[in-house]
TIMIRO-675420 format. One line per 3 residues: their letters; for each residue x, y, z of N, C-alpha, C. Coordinates in nm, 4 decimals, padded with zeros to 6 digits. Each point is the difference from the previous one (the first is absolute). Layout:
A = X/Y/Z/X/Y/Z/X/Y/Z ~ ...
***
This chain:
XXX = 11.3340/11.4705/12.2692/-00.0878/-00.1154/00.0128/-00.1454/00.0472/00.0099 ~ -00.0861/-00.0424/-00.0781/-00.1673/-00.0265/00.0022/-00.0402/-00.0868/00.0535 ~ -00.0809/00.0171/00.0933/-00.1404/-00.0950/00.0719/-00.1041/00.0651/-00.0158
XXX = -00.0769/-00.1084/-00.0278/-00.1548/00.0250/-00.0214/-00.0674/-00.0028/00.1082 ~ -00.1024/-00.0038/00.0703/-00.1075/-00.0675/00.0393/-00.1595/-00.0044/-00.0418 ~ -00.0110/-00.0996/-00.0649/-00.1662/-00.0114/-00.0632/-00.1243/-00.0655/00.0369
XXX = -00.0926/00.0452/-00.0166/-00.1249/-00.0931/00.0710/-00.0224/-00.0473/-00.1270 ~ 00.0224/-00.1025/00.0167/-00.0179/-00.1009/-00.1520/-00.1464/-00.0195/00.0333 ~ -00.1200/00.0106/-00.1400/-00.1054/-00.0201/00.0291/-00.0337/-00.1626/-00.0064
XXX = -00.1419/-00.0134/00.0104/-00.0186/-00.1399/-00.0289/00.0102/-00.0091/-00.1579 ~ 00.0333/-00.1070/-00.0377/-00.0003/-00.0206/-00.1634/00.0757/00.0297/-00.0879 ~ 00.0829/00.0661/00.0793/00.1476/00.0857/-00.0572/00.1109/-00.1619/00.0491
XXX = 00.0265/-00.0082/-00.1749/00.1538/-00.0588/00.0275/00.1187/00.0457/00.0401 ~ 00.0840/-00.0480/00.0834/00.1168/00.0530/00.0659/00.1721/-00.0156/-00.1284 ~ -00.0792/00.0935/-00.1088/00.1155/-00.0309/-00.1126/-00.0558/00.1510/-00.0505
XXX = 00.0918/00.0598/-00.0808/-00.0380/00.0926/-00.1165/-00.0693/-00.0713/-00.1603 ~ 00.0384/-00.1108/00.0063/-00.0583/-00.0102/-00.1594/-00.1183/-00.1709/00.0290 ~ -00.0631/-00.0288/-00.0094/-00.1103/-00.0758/-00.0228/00.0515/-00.0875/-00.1098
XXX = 00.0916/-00.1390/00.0367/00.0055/-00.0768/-00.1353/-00.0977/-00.1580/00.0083 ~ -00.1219/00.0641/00.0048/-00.1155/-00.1013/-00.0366/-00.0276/00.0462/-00.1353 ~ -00.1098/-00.1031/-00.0714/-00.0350/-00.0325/-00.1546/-00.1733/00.0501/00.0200
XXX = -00.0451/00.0738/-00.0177/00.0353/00.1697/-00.0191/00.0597/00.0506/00.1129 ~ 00.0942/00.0947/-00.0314/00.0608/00.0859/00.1160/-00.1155/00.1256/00.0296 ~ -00.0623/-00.0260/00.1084/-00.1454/00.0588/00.0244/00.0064/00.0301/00.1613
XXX = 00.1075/-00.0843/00.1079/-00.0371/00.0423/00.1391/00.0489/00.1406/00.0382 ~ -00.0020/00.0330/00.1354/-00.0160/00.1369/00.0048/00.2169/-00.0741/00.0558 ~ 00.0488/00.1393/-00.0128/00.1351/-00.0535/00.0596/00.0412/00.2057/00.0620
XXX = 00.1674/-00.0600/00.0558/00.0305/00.1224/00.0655/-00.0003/00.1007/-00.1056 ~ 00.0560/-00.0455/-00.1103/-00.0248/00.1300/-00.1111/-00.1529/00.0981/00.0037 ~ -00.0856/-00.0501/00.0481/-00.1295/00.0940/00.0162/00.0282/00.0905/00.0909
XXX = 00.1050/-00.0120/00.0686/-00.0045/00.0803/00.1175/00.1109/00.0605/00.0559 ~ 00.1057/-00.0177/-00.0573/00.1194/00.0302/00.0318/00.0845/00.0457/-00.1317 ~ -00.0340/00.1218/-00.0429/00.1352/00.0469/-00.0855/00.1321/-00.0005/00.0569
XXX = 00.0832/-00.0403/00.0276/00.1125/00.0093/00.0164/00.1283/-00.1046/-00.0573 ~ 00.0624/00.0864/-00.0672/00.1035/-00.1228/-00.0475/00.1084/-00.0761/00.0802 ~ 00.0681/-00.1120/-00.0239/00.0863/-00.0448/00.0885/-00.0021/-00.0439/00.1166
XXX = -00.1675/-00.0463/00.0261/-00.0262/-00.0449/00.1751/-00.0348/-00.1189/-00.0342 ~ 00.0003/-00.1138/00.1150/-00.0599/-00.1519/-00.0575/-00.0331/-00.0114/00.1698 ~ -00.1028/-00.1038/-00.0184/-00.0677/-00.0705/00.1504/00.1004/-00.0397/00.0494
XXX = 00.0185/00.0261/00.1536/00.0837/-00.1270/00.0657/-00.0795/-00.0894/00.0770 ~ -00.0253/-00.0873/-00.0781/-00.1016/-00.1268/00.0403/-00.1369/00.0769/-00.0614 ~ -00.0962/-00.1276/00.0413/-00.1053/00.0145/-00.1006/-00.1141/00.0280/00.0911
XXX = -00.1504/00.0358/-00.0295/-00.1419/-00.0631/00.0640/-00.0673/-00.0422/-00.1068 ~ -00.0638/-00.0973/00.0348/-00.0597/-00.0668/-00.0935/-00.1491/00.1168/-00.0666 ~ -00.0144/-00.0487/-00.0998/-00.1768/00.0502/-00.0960/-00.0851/00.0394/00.0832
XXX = -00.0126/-00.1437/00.1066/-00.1440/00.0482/00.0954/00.0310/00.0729/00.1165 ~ 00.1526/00.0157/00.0478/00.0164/00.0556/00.1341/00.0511/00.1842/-00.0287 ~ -00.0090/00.0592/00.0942/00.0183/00.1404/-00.0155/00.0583/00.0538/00.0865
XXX = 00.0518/00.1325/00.0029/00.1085/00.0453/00.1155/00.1485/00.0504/-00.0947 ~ 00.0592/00.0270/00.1684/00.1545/00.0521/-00.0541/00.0480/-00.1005/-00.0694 ~ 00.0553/00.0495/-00.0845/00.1647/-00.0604/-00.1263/00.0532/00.1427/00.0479
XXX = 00.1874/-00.0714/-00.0168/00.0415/00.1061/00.0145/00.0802/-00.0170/-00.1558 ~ 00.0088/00.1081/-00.0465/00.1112/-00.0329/-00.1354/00.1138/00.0954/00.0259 ~ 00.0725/-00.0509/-00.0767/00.1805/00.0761/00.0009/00.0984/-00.0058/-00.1538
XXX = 00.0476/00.0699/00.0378/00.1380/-00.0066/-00.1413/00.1413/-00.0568/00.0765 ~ 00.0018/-00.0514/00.0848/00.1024/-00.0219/00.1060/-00.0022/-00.1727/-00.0245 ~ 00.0307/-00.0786/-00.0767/00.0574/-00.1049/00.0120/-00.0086/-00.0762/00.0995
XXX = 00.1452/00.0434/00.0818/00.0166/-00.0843/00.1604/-00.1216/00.0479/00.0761 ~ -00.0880/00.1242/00.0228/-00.1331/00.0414/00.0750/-00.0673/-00.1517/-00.0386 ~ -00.0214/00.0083/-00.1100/-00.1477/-00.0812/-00.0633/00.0420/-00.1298/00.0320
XXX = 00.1000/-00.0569/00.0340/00.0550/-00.1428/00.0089/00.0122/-00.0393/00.1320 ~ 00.0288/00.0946/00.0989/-00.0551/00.0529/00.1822/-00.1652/-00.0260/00.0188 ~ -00.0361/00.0863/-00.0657/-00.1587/-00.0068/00.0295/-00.0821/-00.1315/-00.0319
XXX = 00.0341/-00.0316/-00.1376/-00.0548/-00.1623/-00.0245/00.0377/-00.1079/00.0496 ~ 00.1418/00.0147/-00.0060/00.0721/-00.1563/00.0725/00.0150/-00.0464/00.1149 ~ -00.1063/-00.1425/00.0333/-00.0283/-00.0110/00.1302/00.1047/-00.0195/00.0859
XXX = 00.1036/00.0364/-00.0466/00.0638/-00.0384/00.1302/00.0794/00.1094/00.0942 ~ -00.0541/00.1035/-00.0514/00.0423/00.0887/00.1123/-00.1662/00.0579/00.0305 ~ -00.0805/-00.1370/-00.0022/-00.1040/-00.0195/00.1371/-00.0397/00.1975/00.0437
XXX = -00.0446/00.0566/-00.1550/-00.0400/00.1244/00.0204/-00.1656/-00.0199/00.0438 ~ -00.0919/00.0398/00.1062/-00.1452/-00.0416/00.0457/-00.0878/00.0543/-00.1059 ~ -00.1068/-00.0372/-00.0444/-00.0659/00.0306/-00.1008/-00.1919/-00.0095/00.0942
XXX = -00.0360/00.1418/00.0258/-00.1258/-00.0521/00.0550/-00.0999/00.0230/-00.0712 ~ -00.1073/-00.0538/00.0090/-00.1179/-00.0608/-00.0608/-00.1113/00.0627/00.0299 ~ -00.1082/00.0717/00.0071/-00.1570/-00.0343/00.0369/-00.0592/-00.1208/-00.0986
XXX = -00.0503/-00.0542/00.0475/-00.0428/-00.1207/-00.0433/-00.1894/-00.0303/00.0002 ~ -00.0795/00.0146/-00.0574/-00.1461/-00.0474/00.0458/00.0514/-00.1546/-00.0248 ~ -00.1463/-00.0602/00.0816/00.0245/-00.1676/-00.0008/-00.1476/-00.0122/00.0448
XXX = -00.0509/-00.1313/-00.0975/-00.0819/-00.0443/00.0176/-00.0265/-00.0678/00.0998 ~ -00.1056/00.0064/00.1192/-00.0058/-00.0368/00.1141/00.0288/00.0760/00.0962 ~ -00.0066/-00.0856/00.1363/00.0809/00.0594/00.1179/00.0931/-00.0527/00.0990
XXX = 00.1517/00.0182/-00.0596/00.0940/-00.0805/00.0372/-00.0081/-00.0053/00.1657 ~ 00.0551/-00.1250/00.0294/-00.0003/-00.0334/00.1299/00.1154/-00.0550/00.0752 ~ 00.0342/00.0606/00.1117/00.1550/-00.0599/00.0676/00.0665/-00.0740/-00.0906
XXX = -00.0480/-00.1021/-00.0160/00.0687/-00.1436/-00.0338/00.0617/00.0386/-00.2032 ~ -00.0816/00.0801/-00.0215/00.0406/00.0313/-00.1699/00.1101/00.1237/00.0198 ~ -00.0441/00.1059/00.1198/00.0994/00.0918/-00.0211/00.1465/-00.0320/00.0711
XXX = 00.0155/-00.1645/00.0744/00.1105/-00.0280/00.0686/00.0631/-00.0503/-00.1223 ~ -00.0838/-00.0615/-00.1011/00.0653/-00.0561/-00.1199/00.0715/00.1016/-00.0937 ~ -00.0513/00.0877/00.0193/00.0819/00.0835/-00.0979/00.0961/00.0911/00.0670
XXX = -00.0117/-00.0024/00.1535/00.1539/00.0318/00.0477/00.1009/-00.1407/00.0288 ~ 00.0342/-00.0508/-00.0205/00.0241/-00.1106/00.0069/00.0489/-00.0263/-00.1491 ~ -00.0557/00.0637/-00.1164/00.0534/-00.1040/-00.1404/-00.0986/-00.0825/-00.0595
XXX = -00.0582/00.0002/-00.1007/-00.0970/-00.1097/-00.0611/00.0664/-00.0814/-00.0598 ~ -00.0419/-00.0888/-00.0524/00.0594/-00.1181/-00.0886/-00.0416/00.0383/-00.1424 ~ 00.0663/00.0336/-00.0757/-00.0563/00.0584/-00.1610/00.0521/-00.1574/-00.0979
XXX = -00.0698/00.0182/-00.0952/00.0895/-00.0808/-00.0878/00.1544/-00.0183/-00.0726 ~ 00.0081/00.1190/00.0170/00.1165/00.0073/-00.0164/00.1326/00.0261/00.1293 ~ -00.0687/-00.0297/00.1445/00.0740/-00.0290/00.1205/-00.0707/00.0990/00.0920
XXX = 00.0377/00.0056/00.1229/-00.0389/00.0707/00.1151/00.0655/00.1032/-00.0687 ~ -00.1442/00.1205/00.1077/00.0964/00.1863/-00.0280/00.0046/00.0115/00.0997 ~ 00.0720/00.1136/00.0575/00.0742/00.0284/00.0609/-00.0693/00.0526/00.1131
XXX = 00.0107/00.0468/00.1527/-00.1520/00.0054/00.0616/-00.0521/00.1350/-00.0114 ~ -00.0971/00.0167/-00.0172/-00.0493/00.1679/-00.0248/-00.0888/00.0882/00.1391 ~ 00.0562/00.1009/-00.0226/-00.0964/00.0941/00.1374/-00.1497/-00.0007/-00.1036
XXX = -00.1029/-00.0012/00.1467/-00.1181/-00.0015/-00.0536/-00.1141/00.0404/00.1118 ~ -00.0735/00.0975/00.0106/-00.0872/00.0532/00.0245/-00.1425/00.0360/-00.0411 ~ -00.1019/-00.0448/00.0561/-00.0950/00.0680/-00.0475/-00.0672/00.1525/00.0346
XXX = -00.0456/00.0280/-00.1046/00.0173/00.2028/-00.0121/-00.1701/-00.0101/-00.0324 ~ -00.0550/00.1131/00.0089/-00.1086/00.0596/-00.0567/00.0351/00.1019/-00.1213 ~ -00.1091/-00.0728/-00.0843/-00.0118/00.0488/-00.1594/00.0991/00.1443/00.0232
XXX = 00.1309/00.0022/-00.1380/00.0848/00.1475/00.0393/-00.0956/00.0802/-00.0809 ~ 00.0209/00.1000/00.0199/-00.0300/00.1481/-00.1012/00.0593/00.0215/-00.1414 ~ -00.0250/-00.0769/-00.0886/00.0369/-00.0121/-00.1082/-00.1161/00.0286/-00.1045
XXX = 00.0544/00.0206/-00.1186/-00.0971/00.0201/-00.0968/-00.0823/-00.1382/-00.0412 ~ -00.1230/00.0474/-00.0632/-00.0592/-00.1320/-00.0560/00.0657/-00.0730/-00.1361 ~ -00.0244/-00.1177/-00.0012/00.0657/-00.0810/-00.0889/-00.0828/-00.0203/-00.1244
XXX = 00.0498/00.0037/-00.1205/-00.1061/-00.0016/-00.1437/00.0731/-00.0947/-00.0783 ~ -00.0507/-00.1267/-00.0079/-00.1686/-00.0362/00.0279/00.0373/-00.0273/00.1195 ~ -00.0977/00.0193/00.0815/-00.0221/-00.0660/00.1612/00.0022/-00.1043/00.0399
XXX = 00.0689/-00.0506/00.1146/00.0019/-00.1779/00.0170/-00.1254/-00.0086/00.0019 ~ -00.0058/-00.1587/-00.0090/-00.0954/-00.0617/-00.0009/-00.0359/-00.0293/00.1071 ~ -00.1438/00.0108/00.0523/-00.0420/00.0253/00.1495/-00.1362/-00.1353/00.0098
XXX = 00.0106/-00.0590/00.0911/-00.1035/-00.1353/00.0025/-00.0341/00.0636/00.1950 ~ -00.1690/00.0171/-00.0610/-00.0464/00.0317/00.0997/-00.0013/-00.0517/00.1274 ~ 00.0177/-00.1072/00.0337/00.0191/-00.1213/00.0974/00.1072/-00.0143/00.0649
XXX = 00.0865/00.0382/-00.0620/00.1778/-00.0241/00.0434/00.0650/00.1078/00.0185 ~ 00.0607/-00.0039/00.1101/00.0458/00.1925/00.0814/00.1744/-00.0234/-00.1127 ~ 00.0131/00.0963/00.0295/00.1399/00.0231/-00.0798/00.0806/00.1047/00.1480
XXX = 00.1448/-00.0278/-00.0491/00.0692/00.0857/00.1406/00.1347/00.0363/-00.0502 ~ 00.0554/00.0977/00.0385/00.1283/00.0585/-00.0493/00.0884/-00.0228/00.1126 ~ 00.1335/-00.0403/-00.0716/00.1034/-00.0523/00.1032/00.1145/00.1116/-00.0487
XXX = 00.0838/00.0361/00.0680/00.1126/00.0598/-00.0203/00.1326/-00.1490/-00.0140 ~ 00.0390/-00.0184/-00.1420/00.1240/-00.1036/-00.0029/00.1216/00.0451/-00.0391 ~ 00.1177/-00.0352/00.0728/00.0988/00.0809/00.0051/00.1343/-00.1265/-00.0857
XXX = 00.0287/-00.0107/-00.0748/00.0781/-00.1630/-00.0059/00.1638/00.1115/-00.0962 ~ 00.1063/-00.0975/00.0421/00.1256/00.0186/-00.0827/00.0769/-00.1105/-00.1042 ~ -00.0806/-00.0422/-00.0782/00.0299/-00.0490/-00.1010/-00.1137/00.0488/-00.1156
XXX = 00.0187/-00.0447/-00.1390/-00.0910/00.0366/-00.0711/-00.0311/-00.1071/-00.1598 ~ -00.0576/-00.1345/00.0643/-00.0527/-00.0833/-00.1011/-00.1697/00.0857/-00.1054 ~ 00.0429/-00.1078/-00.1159/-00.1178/00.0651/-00.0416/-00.1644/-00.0441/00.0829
XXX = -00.0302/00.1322/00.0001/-00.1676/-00.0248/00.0477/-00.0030/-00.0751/00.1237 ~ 00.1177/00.0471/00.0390/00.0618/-00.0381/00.1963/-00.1746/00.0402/00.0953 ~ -00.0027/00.0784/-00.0089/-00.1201/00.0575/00.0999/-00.1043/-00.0826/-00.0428
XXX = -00.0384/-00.0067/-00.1135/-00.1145/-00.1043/-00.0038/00.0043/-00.1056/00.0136 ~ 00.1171/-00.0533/-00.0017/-00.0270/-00.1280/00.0083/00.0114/-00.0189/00.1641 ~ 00.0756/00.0495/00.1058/00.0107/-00.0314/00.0878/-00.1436/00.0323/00.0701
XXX = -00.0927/00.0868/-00.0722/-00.1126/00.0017/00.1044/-00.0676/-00.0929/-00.0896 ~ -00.0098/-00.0593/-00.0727/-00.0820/-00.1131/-00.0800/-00.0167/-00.0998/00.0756 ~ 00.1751/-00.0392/00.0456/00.0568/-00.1425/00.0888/-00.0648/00.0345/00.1123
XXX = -00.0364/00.1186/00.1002/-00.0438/-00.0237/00.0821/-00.1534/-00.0146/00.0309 ~ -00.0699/00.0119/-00.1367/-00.1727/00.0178/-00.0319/-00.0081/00.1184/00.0283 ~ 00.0294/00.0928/-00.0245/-00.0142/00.1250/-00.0508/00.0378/00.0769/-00.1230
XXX = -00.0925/-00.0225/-00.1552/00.0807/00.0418/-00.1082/-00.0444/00.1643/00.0364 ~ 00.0926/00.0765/-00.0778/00.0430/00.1213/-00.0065/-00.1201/00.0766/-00.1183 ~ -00.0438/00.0618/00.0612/-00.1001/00.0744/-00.1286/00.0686/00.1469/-00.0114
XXX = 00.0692/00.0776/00.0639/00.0471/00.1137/-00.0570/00.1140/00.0096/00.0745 ~ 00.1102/00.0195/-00.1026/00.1826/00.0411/00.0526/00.0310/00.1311/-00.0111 ~ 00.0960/00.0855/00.1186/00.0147/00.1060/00.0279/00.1602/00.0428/00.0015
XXX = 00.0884/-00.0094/-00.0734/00.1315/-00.0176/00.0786/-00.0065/00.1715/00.0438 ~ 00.0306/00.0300/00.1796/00.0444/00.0984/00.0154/00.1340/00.0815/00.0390 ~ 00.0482/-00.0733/-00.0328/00.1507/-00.0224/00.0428/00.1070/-00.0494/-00.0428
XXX = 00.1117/00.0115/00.0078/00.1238/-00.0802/-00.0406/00.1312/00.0815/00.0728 ~ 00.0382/-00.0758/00.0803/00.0851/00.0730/00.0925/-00.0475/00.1015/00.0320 ~ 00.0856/00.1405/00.0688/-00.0721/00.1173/00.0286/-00.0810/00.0378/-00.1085
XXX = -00.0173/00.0058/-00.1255/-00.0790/00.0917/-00.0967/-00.1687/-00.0757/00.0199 ~ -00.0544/00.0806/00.0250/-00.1449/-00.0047/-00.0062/-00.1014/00.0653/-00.1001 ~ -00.1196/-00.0175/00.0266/-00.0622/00.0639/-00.1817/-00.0347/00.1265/00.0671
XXX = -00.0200/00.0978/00.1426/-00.0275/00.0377/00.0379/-00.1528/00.0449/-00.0567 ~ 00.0237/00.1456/-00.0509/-00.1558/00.0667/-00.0523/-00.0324/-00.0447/-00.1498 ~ 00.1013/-00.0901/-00.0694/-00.0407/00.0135/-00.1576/-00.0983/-00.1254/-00.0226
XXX = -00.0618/00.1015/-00.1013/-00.1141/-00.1183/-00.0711/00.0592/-00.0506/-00.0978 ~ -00.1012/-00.0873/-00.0281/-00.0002/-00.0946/-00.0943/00.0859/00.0306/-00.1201 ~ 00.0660/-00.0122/-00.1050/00.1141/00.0743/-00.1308/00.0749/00.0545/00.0603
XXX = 00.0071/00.0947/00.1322/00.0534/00.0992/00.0012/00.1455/-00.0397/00.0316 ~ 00.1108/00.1063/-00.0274/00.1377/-00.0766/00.0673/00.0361/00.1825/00.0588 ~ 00.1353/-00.0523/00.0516/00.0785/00.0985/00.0670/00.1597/-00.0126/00.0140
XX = 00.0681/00.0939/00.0084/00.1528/-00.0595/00.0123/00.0063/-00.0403/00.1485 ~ 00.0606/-00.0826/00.0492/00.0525/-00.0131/00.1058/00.0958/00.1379/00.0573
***
């Protein structure tokens, strides 16, 4: 059995092949020679962090499928500066459109030690921005943003550092490693 672990960059699709009209985005093929591995579960274009990939079938169907409620944690920037009442909401469960999630651990952290992001969020001089550590076990699309949206806090930069025990530990950005 193969496991990956990758710091998926920003802008990197969570697929090997790019089937947009031109096929032009950046995908795992930039960065991962290896044959016979596939994502288990995805991060979206704009978010970055661990993917783990595998050749293991039942692995990859464990790791994605919410229901063995594997924790998936987050650094999160957010526009503003969340307050009791927003961070009780998101332990607690938001109301999404597509139903309440599930309740998430949530902390606020000081900026982590991470590399800089290219292109750089977008920064409005007036309005503080703050990094939360979000920890949640399910996995809708664009789950993290939307739940800090619902609480007036949209999300300007996603971090996943985690997924169950595997963490991104020291790797940058492309880089992967075997488990």
């Amino acid at each position: 059995m193969t496991l990956i672990l990758f710091n998926k960059p920003y802008d990197v699709l969570s697929q090997f092949t790019d089937r947009g009209t031109p096929a032009t985005r950046a995908t795992l093929s930039d960065h991962i020679d290896l044959p016979g591995v596939y994502p288990a579960g995805r991060l979206d274009r704009d978010s970055e962090g661990l993917l783990l990939l595998t050749d293991d079938g039942r692995l990859q169907a464990r790791i994605a499928d919410p229901r063995f409620k594997l924790p998936k944690t987050y650094w999160v920037q957010v526009e503003g500066e969340p307050d009791a009442a927003a961070l009780d909401s998101l332990r607690r469960g938001v109301m999404l459109n597509d139903g309440p999630t599930r309740p998430a651990e949530v902390e606020v952290i000081g900026a982590p030690a991470i590399w800089p992001r290219h292109p750089p969020i977008r920064v409005r001089r007036h309005i503080p921005d703050r990094w939360l550590r979000l920890t949640i076990r399910e996995g809708r699309n664009r789950q993290v943003r939307r739940m800090t949206a619902a609480v007036g806090h949209p999300t300007l930069r996603l971090v996943r550092w985690s997924i169950g025990d595997w963490t991104l530990g020291d790797l940058s950005p492309g880089q992967w490693r075997s488990a």
